[in-house]
C-alpha positions as CSV (number, residue, x, y, z in Angstrom):
1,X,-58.1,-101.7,58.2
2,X,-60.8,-99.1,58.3
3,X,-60.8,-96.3,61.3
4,X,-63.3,-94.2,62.9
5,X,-63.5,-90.9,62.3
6,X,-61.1,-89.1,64.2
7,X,-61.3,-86.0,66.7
8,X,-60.9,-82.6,65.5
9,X,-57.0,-82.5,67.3
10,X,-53.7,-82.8,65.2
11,X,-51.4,-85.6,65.3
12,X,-48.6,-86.9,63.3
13,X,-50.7,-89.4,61.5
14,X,-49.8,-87.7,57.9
15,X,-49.2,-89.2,54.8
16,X,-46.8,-87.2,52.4
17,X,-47.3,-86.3,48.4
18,X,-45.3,-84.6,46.7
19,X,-43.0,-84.2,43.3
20,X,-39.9,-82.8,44.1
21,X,-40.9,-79.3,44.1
22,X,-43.6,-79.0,46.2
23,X,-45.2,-81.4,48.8
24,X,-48.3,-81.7,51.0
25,X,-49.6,-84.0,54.6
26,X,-52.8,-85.4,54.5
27,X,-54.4,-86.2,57.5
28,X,-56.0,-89.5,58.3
29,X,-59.5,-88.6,57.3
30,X,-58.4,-86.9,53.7
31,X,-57.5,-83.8,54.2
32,X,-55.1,-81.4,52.9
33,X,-53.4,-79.6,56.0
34,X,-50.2,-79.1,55.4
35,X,-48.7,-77.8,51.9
36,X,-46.7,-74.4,51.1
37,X,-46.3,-73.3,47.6
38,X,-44.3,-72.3,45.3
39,X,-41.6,-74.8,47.4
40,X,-41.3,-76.5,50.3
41,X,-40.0,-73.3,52.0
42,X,-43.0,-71.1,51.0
43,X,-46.1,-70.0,52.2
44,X,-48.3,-72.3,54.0
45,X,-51.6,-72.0,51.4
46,X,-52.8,-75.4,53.9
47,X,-51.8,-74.6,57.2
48,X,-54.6,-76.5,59.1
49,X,-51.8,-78.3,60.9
50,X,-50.7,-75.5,62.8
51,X,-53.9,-73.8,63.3
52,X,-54.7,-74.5,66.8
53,X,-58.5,-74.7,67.6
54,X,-59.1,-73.2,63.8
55,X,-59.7,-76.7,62.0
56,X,-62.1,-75.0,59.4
57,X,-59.4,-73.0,57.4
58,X,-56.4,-73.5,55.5
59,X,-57.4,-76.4,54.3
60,X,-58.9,-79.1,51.7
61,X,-61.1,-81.9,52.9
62,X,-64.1,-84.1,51.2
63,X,-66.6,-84.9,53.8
64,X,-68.5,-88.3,53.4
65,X,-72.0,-87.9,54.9
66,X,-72.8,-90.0,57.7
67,X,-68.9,-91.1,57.3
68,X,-68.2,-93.9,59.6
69,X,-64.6,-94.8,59.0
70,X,-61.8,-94.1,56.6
71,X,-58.6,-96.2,55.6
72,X,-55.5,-95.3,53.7
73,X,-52.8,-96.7,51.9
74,X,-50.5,-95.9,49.3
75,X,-50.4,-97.4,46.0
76,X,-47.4,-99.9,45.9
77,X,-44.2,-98.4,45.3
78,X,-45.6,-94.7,45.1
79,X,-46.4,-91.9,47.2
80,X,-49.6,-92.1,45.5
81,X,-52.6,-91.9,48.4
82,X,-55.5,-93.7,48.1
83,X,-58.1,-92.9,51.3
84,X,-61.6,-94.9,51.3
85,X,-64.0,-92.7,53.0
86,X,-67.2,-94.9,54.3
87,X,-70.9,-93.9,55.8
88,X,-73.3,-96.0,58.1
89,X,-75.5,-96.2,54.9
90,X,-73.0,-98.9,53.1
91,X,-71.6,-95.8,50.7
92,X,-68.1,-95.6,50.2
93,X,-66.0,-92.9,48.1
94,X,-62.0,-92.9,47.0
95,X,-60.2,-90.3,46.8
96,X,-56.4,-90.6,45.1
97,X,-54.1,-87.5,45.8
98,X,-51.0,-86.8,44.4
99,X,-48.3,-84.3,42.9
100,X,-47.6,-85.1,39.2
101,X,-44.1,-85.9,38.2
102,X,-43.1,-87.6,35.3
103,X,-41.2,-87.0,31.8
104,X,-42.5,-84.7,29.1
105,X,-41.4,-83.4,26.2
106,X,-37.8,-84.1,27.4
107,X,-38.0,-82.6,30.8
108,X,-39.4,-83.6,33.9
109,X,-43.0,-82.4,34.4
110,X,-43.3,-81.8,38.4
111,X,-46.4,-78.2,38.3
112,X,-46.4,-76.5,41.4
113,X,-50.0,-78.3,42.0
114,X,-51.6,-81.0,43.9
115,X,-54.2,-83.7,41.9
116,X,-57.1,-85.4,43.5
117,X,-59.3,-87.7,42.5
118,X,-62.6,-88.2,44.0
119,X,-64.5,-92.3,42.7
120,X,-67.6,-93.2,44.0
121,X,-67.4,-97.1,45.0
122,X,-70.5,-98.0,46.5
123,X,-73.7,-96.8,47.1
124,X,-75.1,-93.2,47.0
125,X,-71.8,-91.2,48.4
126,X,-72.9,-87.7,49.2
127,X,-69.4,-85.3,49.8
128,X,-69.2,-82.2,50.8
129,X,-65.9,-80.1,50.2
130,X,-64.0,-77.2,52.2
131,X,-61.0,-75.6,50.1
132,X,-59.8,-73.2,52.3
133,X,-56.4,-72.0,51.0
134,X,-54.5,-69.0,53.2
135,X,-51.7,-66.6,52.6
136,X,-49.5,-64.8,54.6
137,X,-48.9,-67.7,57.3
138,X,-52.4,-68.1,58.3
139,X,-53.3,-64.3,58.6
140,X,-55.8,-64.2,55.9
141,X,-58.1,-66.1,54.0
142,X,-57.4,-66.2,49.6
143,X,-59.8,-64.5,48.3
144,X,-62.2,-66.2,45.4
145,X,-62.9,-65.4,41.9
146,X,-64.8,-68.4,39.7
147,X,-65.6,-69.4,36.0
148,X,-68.2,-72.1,35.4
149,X,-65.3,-74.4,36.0
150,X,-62.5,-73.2,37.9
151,X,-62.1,-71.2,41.2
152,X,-59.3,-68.8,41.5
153,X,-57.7,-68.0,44.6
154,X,-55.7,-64.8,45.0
155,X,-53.4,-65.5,47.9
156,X,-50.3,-63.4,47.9
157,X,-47.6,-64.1,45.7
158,X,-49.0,-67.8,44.7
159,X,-52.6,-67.1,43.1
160,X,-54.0,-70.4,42.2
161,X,-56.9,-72.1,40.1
162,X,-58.5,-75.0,40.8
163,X,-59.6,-76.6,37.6
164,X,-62.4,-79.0,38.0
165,X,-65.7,-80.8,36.5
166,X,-67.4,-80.7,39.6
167,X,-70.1,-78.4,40.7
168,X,-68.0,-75.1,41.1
169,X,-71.2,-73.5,43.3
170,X,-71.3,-76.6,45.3
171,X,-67.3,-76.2,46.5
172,X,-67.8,-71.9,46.9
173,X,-70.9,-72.7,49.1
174,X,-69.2,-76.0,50.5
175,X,-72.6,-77.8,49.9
176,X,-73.3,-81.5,50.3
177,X,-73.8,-83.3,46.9
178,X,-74.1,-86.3,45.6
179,X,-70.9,-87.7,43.7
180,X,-72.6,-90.0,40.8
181,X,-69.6,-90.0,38.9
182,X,-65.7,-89.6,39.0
183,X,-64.8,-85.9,39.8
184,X,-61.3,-84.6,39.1
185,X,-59.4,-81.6,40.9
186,X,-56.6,-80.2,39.9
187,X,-55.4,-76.9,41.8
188,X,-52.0,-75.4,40.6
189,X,-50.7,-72.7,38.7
190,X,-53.1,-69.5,38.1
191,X,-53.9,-70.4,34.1
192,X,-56.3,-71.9,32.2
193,X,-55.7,-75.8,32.3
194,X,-55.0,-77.2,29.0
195,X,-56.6,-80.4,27.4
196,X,-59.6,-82.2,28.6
197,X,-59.3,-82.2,32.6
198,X,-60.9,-85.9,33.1
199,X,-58.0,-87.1,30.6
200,X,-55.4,-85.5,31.5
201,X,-55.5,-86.2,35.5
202,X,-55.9,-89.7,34.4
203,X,-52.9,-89.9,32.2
204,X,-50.8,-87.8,35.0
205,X,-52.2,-90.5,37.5
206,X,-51.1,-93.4,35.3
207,X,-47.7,-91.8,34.0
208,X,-46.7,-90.1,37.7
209,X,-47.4,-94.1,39.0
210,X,-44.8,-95.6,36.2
211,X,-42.0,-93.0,37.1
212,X,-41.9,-93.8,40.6
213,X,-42.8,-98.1,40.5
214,X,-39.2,-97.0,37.8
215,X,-37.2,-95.4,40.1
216,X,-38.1,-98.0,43.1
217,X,-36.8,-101.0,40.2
218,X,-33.6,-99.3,40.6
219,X,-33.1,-99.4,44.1
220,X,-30.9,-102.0,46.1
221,X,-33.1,-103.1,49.0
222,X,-32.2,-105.6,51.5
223,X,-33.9,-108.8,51.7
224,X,-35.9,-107.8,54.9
225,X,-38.2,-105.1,55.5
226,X,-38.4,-104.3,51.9
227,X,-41.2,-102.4,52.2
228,X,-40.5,-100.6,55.3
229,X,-36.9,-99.5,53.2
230,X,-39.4,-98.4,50.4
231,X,-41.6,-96.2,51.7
232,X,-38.8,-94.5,53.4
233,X,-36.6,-93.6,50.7
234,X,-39.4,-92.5,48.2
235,X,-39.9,-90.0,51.2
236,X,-36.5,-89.1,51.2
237,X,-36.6,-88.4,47.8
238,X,-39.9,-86.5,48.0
239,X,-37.8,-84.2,50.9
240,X,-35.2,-83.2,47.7
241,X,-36.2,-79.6,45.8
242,X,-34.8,-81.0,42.6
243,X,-34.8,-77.2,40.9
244,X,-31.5,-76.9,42.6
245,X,-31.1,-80.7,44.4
246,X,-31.0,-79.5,48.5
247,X,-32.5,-81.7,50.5
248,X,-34.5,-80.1,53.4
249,X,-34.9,-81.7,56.7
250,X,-38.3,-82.2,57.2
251,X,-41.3,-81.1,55.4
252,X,-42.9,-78.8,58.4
253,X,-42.0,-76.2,60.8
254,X,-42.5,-75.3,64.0
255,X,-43.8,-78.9,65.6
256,X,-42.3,-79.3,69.0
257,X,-39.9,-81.7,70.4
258,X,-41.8,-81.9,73.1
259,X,-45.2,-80.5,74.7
260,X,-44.9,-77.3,75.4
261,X,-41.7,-77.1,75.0
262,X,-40.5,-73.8,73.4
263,X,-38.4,-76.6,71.2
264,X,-40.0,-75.6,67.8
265,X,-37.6,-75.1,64.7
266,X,-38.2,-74.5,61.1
267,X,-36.9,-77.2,59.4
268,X,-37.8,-76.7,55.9
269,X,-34.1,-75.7,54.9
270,X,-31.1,-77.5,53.5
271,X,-28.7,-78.7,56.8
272,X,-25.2,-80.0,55.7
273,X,-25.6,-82.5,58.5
274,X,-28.6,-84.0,57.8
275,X,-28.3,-84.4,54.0
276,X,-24.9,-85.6,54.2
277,X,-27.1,-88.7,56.3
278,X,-29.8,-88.4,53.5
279,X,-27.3,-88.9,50.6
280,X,-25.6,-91.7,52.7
281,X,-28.2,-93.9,53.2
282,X,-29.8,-93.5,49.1
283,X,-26.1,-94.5,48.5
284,X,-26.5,-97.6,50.3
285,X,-29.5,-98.0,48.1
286,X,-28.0,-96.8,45.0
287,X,-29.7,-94.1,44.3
288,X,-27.4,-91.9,42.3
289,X,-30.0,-89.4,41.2
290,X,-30.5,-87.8,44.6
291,X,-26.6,-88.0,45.2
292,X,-26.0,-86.4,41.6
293,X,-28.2,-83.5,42.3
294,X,-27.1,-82.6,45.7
295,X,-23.5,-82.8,44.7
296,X,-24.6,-80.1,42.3
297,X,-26.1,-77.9,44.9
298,X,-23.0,-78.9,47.3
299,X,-21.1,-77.4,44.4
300,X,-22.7,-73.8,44.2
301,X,-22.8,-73.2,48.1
302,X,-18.8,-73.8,48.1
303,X,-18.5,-71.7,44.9
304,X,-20.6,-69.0,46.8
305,X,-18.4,-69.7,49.9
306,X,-14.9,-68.9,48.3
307,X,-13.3,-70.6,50.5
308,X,-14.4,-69.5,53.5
309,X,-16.9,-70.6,56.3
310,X,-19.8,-73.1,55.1
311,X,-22.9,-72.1,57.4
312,X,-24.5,-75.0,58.6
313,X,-27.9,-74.9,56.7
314,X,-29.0,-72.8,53.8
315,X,-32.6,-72.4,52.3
316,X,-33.1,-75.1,49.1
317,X,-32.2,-71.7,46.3
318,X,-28.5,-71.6,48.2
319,X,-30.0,-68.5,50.1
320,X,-27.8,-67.6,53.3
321,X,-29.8,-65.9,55.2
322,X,-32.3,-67.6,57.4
323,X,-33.5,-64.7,59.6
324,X,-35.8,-66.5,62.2
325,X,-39.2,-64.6,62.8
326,X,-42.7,-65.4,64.5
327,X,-46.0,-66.5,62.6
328,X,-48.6,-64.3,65.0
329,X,-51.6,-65.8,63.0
330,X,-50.6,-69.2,63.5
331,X,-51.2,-70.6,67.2
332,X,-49.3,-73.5,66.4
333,X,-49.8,-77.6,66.8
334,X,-52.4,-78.0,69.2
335,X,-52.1,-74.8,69.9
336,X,-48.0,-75.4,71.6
337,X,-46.7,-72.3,69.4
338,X,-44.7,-70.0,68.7
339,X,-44.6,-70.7,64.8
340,X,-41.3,-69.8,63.9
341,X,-40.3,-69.4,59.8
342,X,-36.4,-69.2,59.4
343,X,-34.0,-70.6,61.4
344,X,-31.2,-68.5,63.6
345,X,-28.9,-72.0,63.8
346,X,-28.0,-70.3,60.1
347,X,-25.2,-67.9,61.6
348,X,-23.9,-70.4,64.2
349,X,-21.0,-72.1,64.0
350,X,-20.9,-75.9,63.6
351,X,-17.1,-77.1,62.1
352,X,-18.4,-80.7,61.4
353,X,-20.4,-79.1,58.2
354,X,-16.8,-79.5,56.2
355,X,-16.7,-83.2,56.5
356,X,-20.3,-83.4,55.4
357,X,-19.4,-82.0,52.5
358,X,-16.2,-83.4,51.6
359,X,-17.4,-86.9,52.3
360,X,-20.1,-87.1,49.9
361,X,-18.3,-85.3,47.6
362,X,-15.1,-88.0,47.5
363,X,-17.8,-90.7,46.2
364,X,-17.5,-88.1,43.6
365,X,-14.1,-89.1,42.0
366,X,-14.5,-92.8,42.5
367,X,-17.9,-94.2,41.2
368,X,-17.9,-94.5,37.7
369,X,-21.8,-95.1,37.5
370,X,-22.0,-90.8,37.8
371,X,-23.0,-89.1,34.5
372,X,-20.8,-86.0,36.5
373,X,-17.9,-87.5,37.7
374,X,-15.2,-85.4,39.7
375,X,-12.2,-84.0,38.3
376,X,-9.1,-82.2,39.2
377,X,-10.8,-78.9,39.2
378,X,-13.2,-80.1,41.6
379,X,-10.6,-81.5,44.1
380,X,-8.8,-77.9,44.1
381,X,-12.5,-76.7,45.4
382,X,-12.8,-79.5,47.7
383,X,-9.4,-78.6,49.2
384,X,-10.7,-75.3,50.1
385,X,-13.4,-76.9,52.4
386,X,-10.8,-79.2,53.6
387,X,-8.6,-76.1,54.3
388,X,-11.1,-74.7,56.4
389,X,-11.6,-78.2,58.3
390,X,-8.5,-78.4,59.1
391,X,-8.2,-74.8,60.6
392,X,-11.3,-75.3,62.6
393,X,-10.7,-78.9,63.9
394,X,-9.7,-77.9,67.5
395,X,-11.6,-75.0,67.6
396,X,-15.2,-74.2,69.7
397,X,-18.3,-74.7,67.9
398,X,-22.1,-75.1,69.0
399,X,-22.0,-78.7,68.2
400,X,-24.7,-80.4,65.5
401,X,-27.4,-80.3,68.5
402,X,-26.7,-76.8,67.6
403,X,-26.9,-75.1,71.4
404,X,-27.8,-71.2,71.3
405,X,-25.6,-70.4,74.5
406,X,-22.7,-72.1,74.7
407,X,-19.5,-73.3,72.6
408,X,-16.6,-76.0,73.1
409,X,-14.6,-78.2,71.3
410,X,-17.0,-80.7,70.1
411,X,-15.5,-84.4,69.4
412,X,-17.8,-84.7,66.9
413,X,-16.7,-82.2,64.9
414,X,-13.4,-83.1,65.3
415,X,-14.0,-86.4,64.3
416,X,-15.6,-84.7,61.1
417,X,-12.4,-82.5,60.5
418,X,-10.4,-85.8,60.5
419,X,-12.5,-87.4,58.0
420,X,-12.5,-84.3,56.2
421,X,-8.5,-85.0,56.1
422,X,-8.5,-89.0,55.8
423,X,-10.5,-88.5,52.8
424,X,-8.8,-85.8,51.0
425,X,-5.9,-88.1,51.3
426,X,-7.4,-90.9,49.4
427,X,-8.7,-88.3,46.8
428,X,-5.4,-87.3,46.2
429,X,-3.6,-90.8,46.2
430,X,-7.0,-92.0,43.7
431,X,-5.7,-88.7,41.5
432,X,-2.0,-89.7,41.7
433,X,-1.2,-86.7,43.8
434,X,1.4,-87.9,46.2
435,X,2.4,-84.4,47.7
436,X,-1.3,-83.7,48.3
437,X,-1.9,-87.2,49.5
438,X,1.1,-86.5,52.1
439,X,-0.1,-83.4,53.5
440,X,-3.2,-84.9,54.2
441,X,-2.6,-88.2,55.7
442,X,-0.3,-85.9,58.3
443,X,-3.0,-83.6,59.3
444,X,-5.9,-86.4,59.1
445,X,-3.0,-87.9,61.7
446,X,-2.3,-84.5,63.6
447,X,-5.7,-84.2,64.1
448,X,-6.2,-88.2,65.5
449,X,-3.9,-87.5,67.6
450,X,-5.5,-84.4,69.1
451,X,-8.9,-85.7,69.7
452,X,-6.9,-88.5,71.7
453,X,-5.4,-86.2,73.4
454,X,-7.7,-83.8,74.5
455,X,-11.3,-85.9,74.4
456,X,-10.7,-88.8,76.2
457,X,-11.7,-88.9,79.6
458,X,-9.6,-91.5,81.6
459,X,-11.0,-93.5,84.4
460,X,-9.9,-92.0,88.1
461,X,-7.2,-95.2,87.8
462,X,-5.8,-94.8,84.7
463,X,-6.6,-98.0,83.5
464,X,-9.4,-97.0,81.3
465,X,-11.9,-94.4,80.1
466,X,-14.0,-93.2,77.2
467,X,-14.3,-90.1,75.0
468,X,-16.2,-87.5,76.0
469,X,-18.7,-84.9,73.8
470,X,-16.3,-82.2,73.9
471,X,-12.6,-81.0,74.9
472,X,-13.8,-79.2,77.7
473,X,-16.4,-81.4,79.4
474,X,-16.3,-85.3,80.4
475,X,-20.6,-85.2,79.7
476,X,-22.0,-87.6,76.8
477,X,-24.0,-87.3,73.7
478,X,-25.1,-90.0,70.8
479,X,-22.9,-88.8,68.4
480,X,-19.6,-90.8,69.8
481,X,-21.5,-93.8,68.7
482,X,-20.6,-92.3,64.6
483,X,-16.8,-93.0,65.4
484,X,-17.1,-96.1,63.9
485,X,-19.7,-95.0,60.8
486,X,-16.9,-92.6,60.3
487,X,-14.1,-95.3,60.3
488,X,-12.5,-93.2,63.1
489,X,-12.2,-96.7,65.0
490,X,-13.0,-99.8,64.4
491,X,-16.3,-101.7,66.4
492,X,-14.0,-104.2,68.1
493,X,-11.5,-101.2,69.5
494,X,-11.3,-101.8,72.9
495,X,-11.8,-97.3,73.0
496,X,-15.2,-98.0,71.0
497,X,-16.5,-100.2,73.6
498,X,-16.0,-98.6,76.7
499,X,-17.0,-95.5,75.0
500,X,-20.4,-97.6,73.9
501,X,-20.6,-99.1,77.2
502,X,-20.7,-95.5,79.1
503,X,-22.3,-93.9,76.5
504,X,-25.9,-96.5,77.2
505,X,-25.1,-96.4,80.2
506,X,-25.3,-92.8,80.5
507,X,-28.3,-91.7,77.8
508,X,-30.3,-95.1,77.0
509,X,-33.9,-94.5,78.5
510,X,-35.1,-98.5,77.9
511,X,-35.8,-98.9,74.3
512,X,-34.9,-95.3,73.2
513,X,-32.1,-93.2,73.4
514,X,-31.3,-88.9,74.4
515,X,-29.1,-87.0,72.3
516,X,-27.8,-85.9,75.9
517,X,-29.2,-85.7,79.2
518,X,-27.1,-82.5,80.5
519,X,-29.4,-79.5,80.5
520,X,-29.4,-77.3,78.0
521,X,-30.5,-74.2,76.4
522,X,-34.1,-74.9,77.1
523,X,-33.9,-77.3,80.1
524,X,-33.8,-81.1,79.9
525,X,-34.8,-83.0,77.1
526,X,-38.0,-84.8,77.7
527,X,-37.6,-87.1,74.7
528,X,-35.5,-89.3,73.0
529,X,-34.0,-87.9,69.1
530,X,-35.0,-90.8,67.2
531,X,-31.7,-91.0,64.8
532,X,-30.1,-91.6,68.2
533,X,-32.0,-94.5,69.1
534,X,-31.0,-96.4,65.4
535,X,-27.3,-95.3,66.0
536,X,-27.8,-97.3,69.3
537,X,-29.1,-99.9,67.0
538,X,-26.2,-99.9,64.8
539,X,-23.5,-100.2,67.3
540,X,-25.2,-102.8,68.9
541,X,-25.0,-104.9,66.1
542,X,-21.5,-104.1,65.4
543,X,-20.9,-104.8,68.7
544,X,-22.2,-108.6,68.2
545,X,-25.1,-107.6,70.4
546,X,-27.7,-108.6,66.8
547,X,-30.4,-110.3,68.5
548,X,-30.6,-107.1,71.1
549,X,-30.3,-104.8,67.9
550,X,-32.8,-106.8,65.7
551,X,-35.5,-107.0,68.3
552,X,-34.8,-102.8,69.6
553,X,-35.3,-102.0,65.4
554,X,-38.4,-104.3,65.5
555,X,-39.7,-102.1,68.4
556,X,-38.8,-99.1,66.8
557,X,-40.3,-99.8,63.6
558,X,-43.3,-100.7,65.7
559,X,-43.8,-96.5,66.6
560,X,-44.3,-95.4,63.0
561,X,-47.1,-93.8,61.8
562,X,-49.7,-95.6,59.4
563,X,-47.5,-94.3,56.9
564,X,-44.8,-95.8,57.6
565,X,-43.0,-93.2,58.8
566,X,-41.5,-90.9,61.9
567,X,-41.2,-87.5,63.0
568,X,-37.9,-86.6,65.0
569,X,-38.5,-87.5,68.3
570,X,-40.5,-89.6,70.3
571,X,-41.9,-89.8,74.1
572,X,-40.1,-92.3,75.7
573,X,-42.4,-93.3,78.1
574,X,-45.5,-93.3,76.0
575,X,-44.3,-93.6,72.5
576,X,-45.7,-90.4,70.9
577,X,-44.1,-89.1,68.0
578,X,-43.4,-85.2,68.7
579,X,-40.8,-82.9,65.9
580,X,-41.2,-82.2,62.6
581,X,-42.6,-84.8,60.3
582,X,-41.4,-86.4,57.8
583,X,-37.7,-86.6,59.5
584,X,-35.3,-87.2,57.3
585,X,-32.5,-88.5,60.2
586,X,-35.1,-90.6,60.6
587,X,-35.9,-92.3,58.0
588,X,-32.4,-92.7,57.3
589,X,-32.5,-95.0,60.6
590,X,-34.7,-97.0,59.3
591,X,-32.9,-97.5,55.7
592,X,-29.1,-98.0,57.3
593,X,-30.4,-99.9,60.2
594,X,-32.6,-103.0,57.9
595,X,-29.3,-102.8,55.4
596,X,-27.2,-104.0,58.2
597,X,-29.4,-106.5,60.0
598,X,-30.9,-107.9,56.9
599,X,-30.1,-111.7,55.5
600,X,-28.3,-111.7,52.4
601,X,-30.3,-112.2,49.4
602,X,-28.1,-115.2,48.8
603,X,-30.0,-117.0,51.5
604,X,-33.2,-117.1,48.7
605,X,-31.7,-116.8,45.3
């Protein structure tokens, strides 16, 4: 369905491209705002996103004359972006966008570059374009040299070249023209592009297309909400640097949580946390390619560790240090700044980190699909990081909402640490170690019995209770609700339930759901965490509560962007989408939430 032209202000209506190595939002009228090169982590070259009141720079847009409307949609099983641009004279142009990634000569061909493609439809289109690249996080404006068919622009440490058979005076002096024939861009690396450009972007179209309607074959998607399971897991992927296989947590920085809020992080790094979700939920779909590749990166970090403390989130090269600085240039989104590029949660500690790895890792020596299975050498590594859970289980940590200013005994982690131990055990038992397999069934049960002990909060009678978010505290937080994802208890335990019951109770807000609702570092929330809301989902189903859980997902799936996607948190009395964007604890909502509360395929084969 077509739109109107929208207003000059930002929103979260993006649509993602990208090819594993770097990545780029497009806005809902065609333009590039958001894309950092050489990686994901890198310098904002398109930085329109979080350029306040500048909409003019840092960025790449084709403006239809007389435009009227646009529309948008991917093409099927790709994050391949078509956007129809249409004027009040009956014209109408195309334009395709995306970041090349297939196979070639053996290895996989993913350029630091974004493609477009630019097809008159109808009419006489006349198109003007603005390529505004910047460097150094909005401060200046790249600087332009030309050739009779490229423009190169000398931004700090990533000069690019935009090859192209349009009119290269027409995009310097951003000139209307008239587009009488296809017109191909391909801006990337700064050297001369090889092989006939008009050929070439329409082979990379045609093969980048195959690879990814390919890897979509291989998924295992449930029967219901195919599509919505789709789009969010080719996202997922896109959110994986495959040079080294981390997988960041959102593709932005710096978008609040909430107006005004102070609440803006840098999220473009690798969390523990969140990939350890990421990895889950591509499991449930079977993809073993993202799960191979992180395993890979999971192995250097504990290498790099030796066997001490895993930090909570490192940058997608394994880099520890994440020293968290201020973007001046940048005013931020809609102006809400500061623009923060780093993150300090990097020296906090957070003990649940060593279950996220262990967990993943214990597929590892069980599924024989892996080209990499795990061996004995492997499991001495993994003991290490189970060494360290153990040591840490009952010790104070700043918790995975990752508060600045205070520490405790989170049950979370704890819960984490036991897992950590529980699945150690079955490594061991799998690898015929039966001393190993002993020692770790005692402290997966040592620590079981501590958390019992020490984070339940019983009722002022005696007669019942619930756990609580920490040792120290009897307060709240979503992340109880994982004691059943984690097998810690079982959905029908009468513990679960009373710890469900208090837990909505305490933190629903109608159809969406708080992390918390105690203050905290910055005040109280003013919006729901969106992962929270499908964990609410999930035990709601578990608890036999599936009409309630079907029709709150239905809702919930209802607040996505055009895309078909969501950022990380969401205004609960309005519904707008505030937090980085893409979230990947989101979208991992979406794919573990429609793989429980879809039929069975049996019910149509």
């Amino acid at each position: 369905m077509a739109r109107p032209v929208s207003g000059s202000r930002p929103d979260l209506e993006l649509w993602p491209i990208g090819n594993c190595q770097v990545s780029g939002l497009i806005d809902d009228g065609g333009a590039l705002v958001w894309g950092c090169l050489p990686r994901v982590d890198g310098d904002p070259v398109f930085c329109r996103l979080l350029n306040g009141d500048n909409q003019a720079d840092g960025v790449w847009r084709f403006e239809l004359a007389g435009q009227v409307s646009a529309s948008q949609h991917y093409i099927r099983n790709t994050p391949i972006l078509v956007t129809r641009l249409e004027a009040e004279d009956g014209s109408v142009v195309e334009i395709t966008d995306f970041c090349p990634r297939f196979e070639r000569s053996g290895r996989m061909y993913r350029p630091e570059a974004y493609a477009r493609i630019v097809r008159p439809v109808a009419g006489v289109p006349r198109l003007k374009i603005t390529l505004r690249p910047m460097r150094d996080y909005g401060a200046h404006l790249a600087e332009t040299t030309h050739g009779s068919n490229h423009v190169r622009y000398l931004g700090g440490d990533c000069p690019l070249r935009l090859s192209t058979d349009a009119p290269v005076g027409y995009v310097l002096e951003e000139r209307t023209y008239r587009i009488e024939s296809d017109q191909h861009f391909f801006l990337g690396p700064d050297e001369p592009f090889t092989g006939n450009l008009r050929a070439e972007l329409r082979n990379m179209e045609e093969q980048t297309a195959k690879y990814w309607r390919l890897w979509v074959r291989g998924l295992a998607t449930p029967l219901d909400w195919q599509d919505e399971v789709i789009r969010c897991a080719i996202t997922l992927k896109l959110c994986q640097h495959e040079e080294t296989g981390a997988i960041v947590a959102a593709m932005t920085t710096s978008i609040p949580e909430a107006p005004g809020s102070d609440r803006n992080w840098d999220y473009r790094y690798c969390w523990i946390r969140d990939s350890y979700y990421t990895v889950q939920a591509l499991n449930r779909l079977g993809a073993l390619d993202v799960l191979e590749k992180y395993l890979a990166y999971l192995r250097n970090i504990v290498d790099n560790a030796k066997g001490g403390q895993i930090q909570p989130l490192y940058s997608v090269m394994g880099v520890a240090e994440l020293e968290e600085s201020f973007a001046p240039a940048l005013t931020g989104y809609r102006g809400m700044g500061p623009v923060r590029v780093g993150n300090a949660a990097y020296f906090q500690i957070q003990h649940d980190c060593y279950g996220q790895i262990v967990l993943p890792t214990a597929q590892a020596f069980f599924d024989r699909r892996l080209l990499r299975m795990a061996d004995e050498s492997d499991f001495a590594s993994l003991e290490q990081v189970g060494e360290m859970a153990w040591a840490m289980h009952d010790q104070p940590d700043a918790g995975l909402w990752e508060f600045r200013t205070r520490q405790e005994v989170h049950t979370y982690s704890a819960v984490m640490s036991w897992a950590a131990c529980d699945r150690l055990a079955n490594v061991a038992g799998h690898l015929g170690k039966p001393d190993r397999e002993a020692l770790w069934r005692d402290r997966a049960s040592q620590v079981r019995a501590r958390i019992e002990r020490d984070a339940w909060v019983a009722d002022g009678d005696g007669e019942g209770g619930h756990y609580g978010a920490s040792f120290e505290s009897d307060y709240l937080d979503a992340s109880l609700l994982q004691m059943i994802e984690l097998r810690f208890l079982s959905a029908d335990d009468p513990r679960f339930l009373s710890t469900f019951e208090a837990v909505e109770k305490e933190l629903r807000r109608g159809e969406h759901m708080l992390r918390y609702a105690a203050e905290d570092d910055f005040g109280l929330p003013e919006t729901a965490f969106n992962i929270c809301t499908f964990w609410l989902i999930d035990a709601l189903a578990r608890a036999g509560r599936t009409e309630e859980a079907r029709a709150l997902f239905t809702t919930m799936l209802a607040h996505r962007t055009r895309s078909g996607l969501l950022s990380e948190d969401m205004d609960f009395e309005s519904g707008e989408l505030w937090g980085n964007f893409p979230q990947t604890y989101s979208l991992v909502g979406v794919i573990n939430c429609a793989s429980l509360l879809s039929k069975s395929w049996n019910t149509v084969r």
